[in-house]
N, C-alpha and C positions, 0 to 999 in steps of 0.2 A: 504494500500500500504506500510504502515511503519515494516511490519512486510515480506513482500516479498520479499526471497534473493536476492541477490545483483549474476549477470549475466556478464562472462566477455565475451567479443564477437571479433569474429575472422572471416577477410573477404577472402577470394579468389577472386581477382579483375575476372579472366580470365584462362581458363583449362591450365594445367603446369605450373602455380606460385603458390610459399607457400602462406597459408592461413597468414594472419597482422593482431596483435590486432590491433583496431582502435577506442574501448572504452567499457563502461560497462553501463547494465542498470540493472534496476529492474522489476524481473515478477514473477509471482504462478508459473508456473511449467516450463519445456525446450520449449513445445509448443507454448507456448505465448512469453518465450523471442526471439525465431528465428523472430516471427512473429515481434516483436516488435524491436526487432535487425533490419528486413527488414526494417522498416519503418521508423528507425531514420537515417540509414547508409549504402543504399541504393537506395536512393531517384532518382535519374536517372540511373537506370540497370546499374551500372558498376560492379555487385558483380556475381559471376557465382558459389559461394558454402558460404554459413554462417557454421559456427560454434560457441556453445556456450558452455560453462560450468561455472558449479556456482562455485564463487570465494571461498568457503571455500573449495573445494576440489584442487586448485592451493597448491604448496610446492614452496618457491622460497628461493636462494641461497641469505646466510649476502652477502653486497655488502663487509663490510668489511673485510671479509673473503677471500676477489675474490685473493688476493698471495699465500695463500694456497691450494685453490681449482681450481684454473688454470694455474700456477707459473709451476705444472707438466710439463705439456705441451711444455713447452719451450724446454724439454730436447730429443723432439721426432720431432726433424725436418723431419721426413719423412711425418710427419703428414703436413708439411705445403705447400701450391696449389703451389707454385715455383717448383716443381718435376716433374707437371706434364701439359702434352700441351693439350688442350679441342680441338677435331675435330670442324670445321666449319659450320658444322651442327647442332652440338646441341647450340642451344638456351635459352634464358632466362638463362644464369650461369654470 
């Protein structure tokens, strides 16, 4: 087991919410960690999609880099949700 990558794992409580990480395990191949994903984080059906991927293929952003690499954005207020009014129908936003 000490040599079986290390699996990050991603739930979808329910159809139209984003998939949440909600932890990571270890398995041989994707097969087994879905499997194994179900059965640590899952345990009473609240999941309605898994996904996994092995954590060496993840790229994640310096945190302390986050003024440089986000600091943009400030300058694009059209980009920010105050613009714009969500109909009363759609859901989960």
């Amino acid at each position: 087991m000490k040599d079986w990558p290390l699996w990050e794992v991603f739930i979808r409580s329910k159809n139209g919410l984003n998939h949440k990480h909600v932890g990571s395990i270890h398995a041989a191949d994707a097969e087994m960690a879905i499997q194994n994903a179900r059965d640590v984080y899952t345990r009473r059906n609240e999941g309605a999609s898994i996904w996994v991927v092995e954590s060496k293929y993840i790229t994640a952003s310096d945190p302390e880099q986050a003024d440089a690499l986000f600091g943009p954005a400030e300058d694009k207020i059209y980009r920010h949700p105050t613009f714009y009014e969500i109909p009363k129908e759609v859901k989960n936003i």
